[in-house]
N, C-alpha and C positions, 0 to 999 in steps of 0.2 A: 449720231455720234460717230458711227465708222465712215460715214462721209467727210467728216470735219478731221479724224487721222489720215484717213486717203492722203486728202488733200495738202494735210501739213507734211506728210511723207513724201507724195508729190514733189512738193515744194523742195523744201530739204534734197532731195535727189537730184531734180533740176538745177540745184544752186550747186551742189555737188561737183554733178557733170560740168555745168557753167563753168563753174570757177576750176575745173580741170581741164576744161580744152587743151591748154596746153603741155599736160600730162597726154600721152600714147595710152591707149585702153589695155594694154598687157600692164605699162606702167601703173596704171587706175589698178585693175584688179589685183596685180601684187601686191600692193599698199593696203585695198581694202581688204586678203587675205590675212599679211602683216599684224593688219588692228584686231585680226577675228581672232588669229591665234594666240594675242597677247591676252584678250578680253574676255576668251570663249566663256571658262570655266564659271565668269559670275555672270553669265547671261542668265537672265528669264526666259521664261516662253514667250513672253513679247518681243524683247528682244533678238531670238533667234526667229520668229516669224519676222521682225524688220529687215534682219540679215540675211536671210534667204531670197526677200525679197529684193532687197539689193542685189543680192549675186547674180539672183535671175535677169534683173534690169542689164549688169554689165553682161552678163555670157551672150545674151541677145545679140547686145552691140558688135563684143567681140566676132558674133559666129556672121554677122552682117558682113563685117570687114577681114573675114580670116582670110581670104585668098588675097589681100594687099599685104597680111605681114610679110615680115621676112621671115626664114626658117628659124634663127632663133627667138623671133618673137612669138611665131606659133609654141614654139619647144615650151616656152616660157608660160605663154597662155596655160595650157595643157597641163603643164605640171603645178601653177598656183591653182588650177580649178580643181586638179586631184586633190591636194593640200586641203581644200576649202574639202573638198566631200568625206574626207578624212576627219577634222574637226567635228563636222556633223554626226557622223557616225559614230566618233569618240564619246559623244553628248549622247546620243541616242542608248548606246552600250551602256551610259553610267546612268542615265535614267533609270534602265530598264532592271541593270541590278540594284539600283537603290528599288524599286516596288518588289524585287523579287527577294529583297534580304527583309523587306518590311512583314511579306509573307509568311516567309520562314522563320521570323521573328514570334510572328502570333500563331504559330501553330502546337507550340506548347500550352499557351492558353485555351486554344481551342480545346484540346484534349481534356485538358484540366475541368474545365467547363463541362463539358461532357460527363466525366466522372463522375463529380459535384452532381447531375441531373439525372443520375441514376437510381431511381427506386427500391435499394437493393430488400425492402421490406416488401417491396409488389414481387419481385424475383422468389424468396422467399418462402412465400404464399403459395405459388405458383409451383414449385418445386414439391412441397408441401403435398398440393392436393395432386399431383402427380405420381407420389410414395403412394398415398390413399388409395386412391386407384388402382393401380398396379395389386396393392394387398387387398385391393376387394374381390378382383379379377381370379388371385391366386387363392382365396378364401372360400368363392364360387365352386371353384372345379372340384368334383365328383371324385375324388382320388379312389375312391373303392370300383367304381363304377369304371372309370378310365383304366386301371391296373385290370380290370377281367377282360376289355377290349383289346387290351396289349398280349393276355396270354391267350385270346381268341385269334389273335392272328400268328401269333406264333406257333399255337397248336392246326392249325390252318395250313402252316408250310407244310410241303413234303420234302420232308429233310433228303429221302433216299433219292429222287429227281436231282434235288440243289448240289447231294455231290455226286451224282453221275455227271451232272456239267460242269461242276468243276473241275474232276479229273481229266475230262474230255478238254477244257481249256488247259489244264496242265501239260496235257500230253502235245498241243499243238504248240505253245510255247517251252517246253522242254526243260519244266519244273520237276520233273519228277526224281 
């Protein structure tokens, strides 16, 4: 199958070129730039892979023959093949924000979806035996037991040491 389009592309180009001989190849590519820019916006992807392939056939040609133009036919060349790269890149750009507004399009649904997929009965649960927990932990401790540990360490300090060094730090920073 893509030997059978080659070939009629081939062809078609060949008959193209042919029947332009007597068109100048700056003349050829201004003309076929002309077509691209009146045409671009309803191309296909096939149709810009024909077109490109075309360009690529004429730029060939031209960069064969560019030391016989004359200077405004190079000028001329140069600036329909920027023209042409401009087109493409125009197409390319609008491609690319058309998939990226498609994106942004579905990204409320996405979310949506997500929401909708949340188990907030499994959360719940989960939170639940969390509380549990925590009140069995705080249920466990020995309050009588842990309060004589607290005044075992406090009766432990030596209070009369704790403000001898404190004064002593008062006195070097000049708290007093």
């Amino acid at each position: 199958m893509k030997a059978k389009v080659f070939a009629a592309l081939a062809a078609a180009l060949a008959i193209t070129i042919g029947c332009a001989t007597t068109m100048s190849l700056p003349d050829q590519l201004d003309k076929f730039v002309e077509k691209t820019e009146k045409e671009y916006k309803n191309y296909t992807e096939d149709d810009w892979k024909k077109s490109k392939e075309e360009f690529e056939a004429l730029s060939a040609q031209i960069e064969e023959n560019y030391d016989s133009f004359s200077t405004s036919d190079k000028v001329r060349s140069m600036k329909a093949m920027g023209k042409y790269g401009s087109l493409v890149l125009q197409n390319e750009i609008s491609g690319a924000s058309e998939a990226l507004g498609t994106v942004l399009e579905s990204i409320p649904e996405t979310i949506n979806g997500i929401i909708n997929d949340i188990d907030t009965t499994a959360i719940r649960k989960g939170v639940e035996d969390v509380k549990s927990g925590l009140e069995g932990i705080i249920e466990s401790i020995d309050t009588a037991r842990l309060r004589k540990s607290v005044e075992g360490l406090t009766e432990s300090i030596d209070t009369a040491k704790l403000r001898e060094k404190l004064e002593a730090l008062s006195k070097i920073f000049g708290l007093e």
